[in-house]
C-alpha positions as CSV (number, residue, x, y, z in Angstrom):
1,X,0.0,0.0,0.0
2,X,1.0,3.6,-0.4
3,X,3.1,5.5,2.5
4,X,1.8,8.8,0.9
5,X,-2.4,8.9,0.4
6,X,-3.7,12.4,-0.9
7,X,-7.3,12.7,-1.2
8,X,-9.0,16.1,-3.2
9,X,-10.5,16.6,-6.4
10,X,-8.0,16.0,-10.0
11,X,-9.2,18.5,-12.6
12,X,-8.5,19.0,-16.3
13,X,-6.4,22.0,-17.0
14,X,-6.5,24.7,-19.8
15,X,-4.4,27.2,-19.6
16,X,-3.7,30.6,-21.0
17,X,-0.1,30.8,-23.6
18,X,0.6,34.4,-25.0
19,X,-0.8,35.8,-27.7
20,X,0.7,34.3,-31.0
21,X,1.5,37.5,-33.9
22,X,-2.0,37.3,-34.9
23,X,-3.6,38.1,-31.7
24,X,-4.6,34.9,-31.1
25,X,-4.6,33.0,-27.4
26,X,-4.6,29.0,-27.2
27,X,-5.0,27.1,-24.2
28,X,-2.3,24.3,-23.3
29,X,-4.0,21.1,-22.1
30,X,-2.8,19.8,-18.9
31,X,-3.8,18.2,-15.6
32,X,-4.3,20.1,-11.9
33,X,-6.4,19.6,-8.6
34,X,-4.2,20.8,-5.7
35,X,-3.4,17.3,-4.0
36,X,-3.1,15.2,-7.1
37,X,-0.6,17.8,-8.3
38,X,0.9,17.3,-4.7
39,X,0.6,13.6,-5.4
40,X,3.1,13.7,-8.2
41,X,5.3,15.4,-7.3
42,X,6.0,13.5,-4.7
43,X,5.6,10.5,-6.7
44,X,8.5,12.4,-8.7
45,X,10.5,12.5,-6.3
46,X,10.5,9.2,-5.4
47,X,7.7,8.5,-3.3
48,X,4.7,5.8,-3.0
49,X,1.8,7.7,-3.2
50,X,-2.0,6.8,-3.6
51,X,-5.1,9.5,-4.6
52,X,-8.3,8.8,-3.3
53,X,-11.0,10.8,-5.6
54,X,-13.9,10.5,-7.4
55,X,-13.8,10.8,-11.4
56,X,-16.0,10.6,-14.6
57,X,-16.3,7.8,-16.5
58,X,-15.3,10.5,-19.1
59,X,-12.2,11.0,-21.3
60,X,-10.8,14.2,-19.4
61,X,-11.1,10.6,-16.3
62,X,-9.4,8.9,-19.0
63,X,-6.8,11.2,-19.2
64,X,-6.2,11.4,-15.6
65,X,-5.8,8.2,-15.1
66,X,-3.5,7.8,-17.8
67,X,-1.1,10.4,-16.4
68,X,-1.1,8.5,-12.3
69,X,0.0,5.3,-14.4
70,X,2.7,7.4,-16.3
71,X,3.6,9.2,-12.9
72,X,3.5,5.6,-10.8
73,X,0.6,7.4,-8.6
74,X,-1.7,4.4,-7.0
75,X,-5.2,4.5,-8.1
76,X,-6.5,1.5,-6.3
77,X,-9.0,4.2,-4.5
78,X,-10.2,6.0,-7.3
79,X,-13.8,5.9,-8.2
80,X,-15.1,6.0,-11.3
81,X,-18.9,7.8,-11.9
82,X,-21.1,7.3,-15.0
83,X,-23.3,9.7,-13.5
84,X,-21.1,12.9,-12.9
85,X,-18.3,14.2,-15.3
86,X,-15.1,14.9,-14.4
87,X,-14.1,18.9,-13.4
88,X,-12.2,21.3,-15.5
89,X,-10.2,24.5,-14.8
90,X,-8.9,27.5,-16.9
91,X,-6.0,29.3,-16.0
92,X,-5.4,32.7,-17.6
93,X,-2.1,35.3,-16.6
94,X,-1.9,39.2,-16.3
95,X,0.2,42.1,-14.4
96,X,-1.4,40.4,-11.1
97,X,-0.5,37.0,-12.1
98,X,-2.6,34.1,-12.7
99,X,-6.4,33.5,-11.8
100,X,-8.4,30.0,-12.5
101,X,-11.8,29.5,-13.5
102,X,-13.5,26.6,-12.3
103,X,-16.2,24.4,-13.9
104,X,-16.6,21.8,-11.2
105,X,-20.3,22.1,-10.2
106,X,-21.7,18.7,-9.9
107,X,-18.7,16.8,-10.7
108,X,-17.8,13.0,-9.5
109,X,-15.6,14.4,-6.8
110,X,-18.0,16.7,-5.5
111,X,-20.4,13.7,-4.8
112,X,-17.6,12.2,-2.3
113,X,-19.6,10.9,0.7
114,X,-17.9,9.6,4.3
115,X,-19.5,5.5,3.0
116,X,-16.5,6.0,0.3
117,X,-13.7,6.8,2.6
118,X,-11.2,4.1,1.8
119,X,-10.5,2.9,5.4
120,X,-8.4,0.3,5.4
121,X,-5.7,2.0,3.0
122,X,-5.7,5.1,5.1
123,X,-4.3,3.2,7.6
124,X,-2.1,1.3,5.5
125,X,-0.4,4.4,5.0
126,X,1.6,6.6,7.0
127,X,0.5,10.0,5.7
128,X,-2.5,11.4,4.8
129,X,-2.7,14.8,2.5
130,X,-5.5,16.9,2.3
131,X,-6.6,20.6,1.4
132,X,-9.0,22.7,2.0
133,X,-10.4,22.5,-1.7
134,X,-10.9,19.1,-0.9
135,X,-13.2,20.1,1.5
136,X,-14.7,23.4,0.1
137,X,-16.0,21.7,-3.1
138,X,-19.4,20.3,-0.9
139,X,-20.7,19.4,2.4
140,X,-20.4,15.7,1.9
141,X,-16.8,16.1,0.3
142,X,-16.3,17.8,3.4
143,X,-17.4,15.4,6.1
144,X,-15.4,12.5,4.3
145,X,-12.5,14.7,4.2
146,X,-12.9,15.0,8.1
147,X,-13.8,11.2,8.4
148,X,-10.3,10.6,6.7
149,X,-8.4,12.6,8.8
150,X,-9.9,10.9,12.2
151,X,-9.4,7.6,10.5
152,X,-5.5,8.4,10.0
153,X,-5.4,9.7,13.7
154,X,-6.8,7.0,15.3
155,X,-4.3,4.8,13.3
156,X,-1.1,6.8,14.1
157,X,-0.5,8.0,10.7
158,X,-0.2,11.5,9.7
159,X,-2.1,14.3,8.9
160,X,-1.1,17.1,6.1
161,X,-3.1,19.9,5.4
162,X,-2.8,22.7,2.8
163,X,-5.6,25.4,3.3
164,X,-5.5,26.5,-0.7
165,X,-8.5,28.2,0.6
166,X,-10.9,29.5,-2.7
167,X,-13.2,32.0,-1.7
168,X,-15.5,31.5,-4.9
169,X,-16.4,27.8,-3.3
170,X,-17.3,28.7,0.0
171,X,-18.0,31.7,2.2
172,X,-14.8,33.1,3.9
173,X,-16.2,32.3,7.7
174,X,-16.9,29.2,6.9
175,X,-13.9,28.3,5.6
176,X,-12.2,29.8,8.3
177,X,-13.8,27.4,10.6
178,X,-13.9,24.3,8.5
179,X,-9.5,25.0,7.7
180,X,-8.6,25.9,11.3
181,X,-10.7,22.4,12.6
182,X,-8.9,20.8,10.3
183,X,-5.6,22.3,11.1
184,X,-6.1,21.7,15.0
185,X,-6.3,17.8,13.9
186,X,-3.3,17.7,11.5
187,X,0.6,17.2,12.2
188,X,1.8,19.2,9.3
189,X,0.1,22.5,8.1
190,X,1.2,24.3,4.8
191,X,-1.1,27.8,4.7
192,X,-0.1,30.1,1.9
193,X,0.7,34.1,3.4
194,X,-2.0,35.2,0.8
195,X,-4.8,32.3,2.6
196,X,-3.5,32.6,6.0
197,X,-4.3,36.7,6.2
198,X,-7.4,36.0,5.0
199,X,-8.3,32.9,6.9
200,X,-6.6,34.7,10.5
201,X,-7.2,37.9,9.9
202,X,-2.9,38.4,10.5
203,X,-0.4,40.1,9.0
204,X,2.7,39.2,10.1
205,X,4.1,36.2,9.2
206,X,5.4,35.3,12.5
207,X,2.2,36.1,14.2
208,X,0.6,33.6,11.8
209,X,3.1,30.7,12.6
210,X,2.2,31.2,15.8
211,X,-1.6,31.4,15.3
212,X,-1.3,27.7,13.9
213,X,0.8,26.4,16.5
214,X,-1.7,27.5,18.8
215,X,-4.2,25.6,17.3
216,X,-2.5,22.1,18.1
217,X,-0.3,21.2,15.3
218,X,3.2,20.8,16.0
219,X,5.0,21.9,12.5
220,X,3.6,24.9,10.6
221,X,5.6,25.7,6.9
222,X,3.9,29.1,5.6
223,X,5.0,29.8,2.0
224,X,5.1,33.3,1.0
225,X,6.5,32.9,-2.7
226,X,8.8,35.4,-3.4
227,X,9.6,35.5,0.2
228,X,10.4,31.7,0.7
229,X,9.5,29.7,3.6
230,X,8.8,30.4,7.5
231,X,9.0,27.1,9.1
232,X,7.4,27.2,12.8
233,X,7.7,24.4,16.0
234,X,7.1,25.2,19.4
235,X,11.1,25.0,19.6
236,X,11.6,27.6,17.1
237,X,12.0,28.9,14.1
238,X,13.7,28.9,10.7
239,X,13.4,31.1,7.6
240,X,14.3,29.4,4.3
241,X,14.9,32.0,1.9
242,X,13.6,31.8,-1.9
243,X,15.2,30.3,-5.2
244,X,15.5,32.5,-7.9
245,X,14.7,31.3,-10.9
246,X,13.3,32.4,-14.3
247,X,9.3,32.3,-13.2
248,X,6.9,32.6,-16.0
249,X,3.7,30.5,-14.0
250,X,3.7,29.8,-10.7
251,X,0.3,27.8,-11.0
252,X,0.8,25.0,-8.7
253,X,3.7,25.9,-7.1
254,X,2.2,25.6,-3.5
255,X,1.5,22.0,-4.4
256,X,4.7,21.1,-5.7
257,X,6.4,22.8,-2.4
258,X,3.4,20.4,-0.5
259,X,4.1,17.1,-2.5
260,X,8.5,18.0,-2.3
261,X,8.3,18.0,1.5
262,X,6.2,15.1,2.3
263,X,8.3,13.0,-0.4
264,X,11.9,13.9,1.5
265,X,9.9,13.2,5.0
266,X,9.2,10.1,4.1
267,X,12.5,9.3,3.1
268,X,13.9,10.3,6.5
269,X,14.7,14.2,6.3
270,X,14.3,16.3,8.9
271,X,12.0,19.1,8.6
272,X,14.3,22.1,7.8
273,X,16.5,19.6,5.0
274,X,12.5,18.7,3.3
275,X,11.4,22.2,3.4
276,X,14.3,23.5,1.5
277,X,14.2,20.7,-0.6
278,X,10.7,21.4,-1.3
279,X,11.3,25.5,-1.2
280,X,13.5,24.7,-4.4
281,X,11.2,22.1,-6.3
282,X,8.6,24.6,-6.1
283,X,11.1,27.1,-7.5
284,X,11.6,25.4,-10.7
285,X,7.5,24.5,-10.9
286,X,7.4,27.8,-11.8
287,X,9.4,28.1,-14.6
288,X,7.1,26.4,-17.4
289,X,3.6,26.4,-17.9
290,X,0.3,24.7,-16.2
291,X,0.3,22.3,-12.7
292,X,2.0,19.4,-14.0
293,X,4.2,19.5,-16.6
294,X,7.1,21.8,-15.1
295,X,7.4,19.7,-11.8
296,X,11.1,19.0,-11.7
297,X,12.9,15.6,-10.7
298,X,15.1,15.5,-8.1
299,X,18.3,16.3,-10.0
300,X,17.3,19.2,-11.1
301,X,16.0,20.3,-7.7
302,X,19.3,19.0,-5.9
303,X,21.4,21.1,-8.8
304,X,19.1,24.1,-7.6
305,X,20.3,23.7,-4.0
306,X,23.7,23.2,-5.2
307,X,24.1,26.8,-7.3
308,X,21.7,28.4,-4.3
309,X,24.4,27.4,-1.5
């Protein structure tokens, strides 16, 4: 069975190229959802991972599948509906960076109900990944999501959480509460600056390390892009500073930072060696287009650290 088990919603991805000389803007085709891009990359880097998911018995569920048995990603708990389709995203870029429209509404993962939770596999494994657009996306995908993470508790194995909070799924109170319960029950929180000052209602990062140790879990990494990483114990803390690379789409670079540093955990690094491991993977995500393609293996990332030191 897997050591690594993310569970969320896999999406097909278009997204936004420039303009050609005529004006004209096409759409690369390409795969996302926040935890199966986490999923592969840590599959990437050498990990045994496992997505648990709903998807159409569609060909953009085709495709996906395709791409976990080209990336070695598990699907033994995958489900496949006749009944719902598969979601789809587009991702389009300007002066602000990028923004994603979503077409999800009804789709198989959004149907995910606690009866479905894959029990026994959960605790096979000895982490469990999860986001907070796994739960945003309906109140049933939302109570198996908590159902998972009490079933990995009560067997010992770990909890991840990455609050890639979405405010056009759910209301921002809500998801404050839903994330921050979450959180209090996990081992290993990854917030976003840009989610946690909405979610907290902080500014500073420090302040919102220490907001999330409060809540209960021990090890709190809050990426700030540009700004790199602020990783927070009850022991201390470290800052990790950023890569710079040549960044032309930083769509799922949280992700890739997510899947990076459960990948070298599981392999035995301690927290600060994982999180600059992963600081640097999420680096080079950046520097191609859409979720999945760009996500480097870990030569290039260890080459990275190497010219960074």
């Amino acid at each position: 069975m897997p050591d690594l088990l993310c569970m969320g919603e896999p999406m097909l991805e278009l997204n936004a190229q420039p303009p050609g000389p005529d004006g004209r803007r096409l759409y690369l085709e390409g795969h996302g959802g926040d935890t199966s891009n986490a999923a592969i990359c840590a599959a990437r880097q050498g990990a045994s991972v496992g997505y648990i998911t709903a998807i159409g018995e569609d060909r953009p569920g085709d495709s996906l599948l395709a791409l976990w048995a080209a990336e070695g990603v598990d699907t033994a708990t995958v489900i496949r509906r006749a009944e719902a389709p598969t979601g789809l995203y587009l991702v389009t870029h300007d002066a602000g960076g990028h923004a994603f429209t979503f077409y999800r509404s009804g789709s198989a993962a959004s149907r995910y109900a606690v009866a479905e939770v894959p029990e026994a596999a959960i605790r096979a494994a000895r982490i469990l990944h999860v986001s907070g657009i796994s739960q945003a996306i309906s109140t049933s995908a939302c109570d198996a999501v908590f159902h998972a993470i009490a079933t990995a508790k009560a067997a010992g194995v770990k909890v991840s959480y990455d609050t890639n909070l979405r405010l056009p799924l759910w209301p921002r109170e809500r998801a404050a509460a839903t994330i921050h319960a979450a959180i209090a029950q996990a081992d290993i929180a990854l917030p976003s600056f840009d989610d946690a000052r909405v979610l907290t209602g902080l500014a500073a990062p420090e302040a919102i390390a220490e907001f999330y140790l409060r809540l209960g879990c021990p090890l709190v990494l809050l990426k700030q892009g540009k700004d790199g990483v602020l990783l927070a114990t009850p022991e201390g803390r470290s800052t990790i500073p950023p890569c710079r690379v040549q960044a032309v789409d930083a769509t799922g670079a949280g992700d890739a930072f997510a899947g990076a540093f459960l990948a070298r955990t599981l392999a035995g690094d301690p927290p600060l060696a994982a999180a600059r491991y992963a600081n640097a993977c999420a680096a080079l995500s950046t520097t191609g287009f859409g979720a999945v393609a760009p996500l480097p293996r870990p030569d290039a990332v260890r080459a990275l650290l190497r010219d960074a030191a």
